[in-house]
C-alpha positions as CSV (number, residue, x, y, z in Angstrom):
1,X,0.0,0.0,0.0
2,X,1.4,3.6,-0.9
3,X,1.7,6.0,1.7
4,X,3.2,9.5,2.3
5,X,4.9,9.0,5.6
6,X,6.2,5.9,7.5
7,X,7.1,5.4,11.2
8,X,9.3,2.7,12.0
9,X,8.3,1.1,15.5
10,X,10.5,-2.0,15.4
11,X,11.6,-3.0,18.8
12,X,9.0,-1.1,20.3
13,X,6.3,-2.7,22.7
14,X,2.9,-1.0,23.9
15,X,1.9,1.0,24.0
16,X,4.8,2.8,22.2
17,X,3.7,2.3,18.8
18,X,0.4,4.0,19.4
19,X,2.2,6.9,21.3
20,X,4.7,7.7,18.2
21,X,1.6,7.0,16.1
22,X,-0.4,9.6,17.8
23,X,3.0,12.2,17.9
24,X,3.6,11.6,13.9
25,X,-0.4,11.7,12.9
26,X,0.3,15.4,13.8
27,X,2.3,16.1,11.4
28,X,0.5,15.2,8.7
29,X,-2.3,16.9,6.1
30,X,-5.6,15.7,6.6
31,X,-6.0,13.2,3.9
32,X,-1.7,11.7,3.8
33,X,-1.4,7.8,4.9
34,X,1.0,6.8,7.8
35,X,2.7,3.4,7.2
36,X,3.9,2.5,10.7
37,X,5.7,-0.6,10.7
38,X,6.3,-2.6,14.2
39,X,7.0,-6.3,15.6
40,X,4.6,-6.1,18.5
41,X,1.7,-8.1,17.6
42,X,-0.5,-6.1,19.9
43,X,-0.4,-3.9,17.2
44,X,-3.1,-5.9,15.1
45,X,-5.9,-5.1,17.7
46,X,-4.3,-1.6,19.5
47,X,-3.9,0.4,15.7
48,X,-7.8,-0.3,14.7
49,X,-9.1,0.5,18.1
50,X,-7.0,4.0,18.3
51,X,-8.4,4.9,14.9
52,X,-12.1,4.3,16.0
53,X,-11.3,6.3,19.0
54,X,-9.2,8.8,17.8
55,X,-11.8,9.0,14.1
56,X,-9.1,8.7,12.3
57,X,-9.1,6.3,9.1
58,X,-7.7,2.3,9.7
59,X,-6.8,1.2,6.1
60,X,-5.5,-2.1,6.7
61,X,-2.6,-4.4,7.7
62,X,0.2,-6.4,6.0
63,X,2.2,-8.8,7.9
64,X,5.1,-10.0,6.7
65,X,7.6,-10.5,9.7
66,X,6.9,-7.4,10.4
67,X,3.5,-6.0,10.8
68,X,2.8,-3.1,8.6
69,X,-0.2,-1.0,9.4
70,X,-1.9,1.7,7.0
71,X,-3.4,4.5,8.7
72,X,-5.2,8.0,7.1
73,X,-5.4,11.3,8.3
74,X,-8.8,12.4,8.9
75,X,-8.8,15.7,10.3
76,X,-6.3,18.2,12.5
């Protein structure tokens, strides 16, 4: 999946890849995709629950070793 920005949160357990999603979201334009990829499994369930709290747009996962998670900007 194409996206404009990507986090790397290898090594990182939780909830650290949902804090460093939450810091880099910020920087974004409403409307730009974060890839943020990370080892923690946790991940699967913690990404699409922040993004239904936080309104912002889950657009899906791809696990390959590493879990790779899509997520869109939805507003500022």
């Amino acid at each position: 999946m194409k996206s404009d920005r990507s986090l790397d949160c290898v090594g990182l357990y939780c909830p650290m890849p949902i804090v460093k999603t939450a810091e880099m979201i910020k920087q974004l334009k409403k409307g730009e995709v974060l890839e943020v990829v990370a080892d923690d499994k946790g991940i699967k369930q913690d990404m699409p629950a922040w993004c239904d709290v936080t309104g912002h747009r889950f657009l899906g996962m791809e696990e390959n070793g590493e879990i790779r998670v899509y997520v869109k900007k939805t507003h500022d």
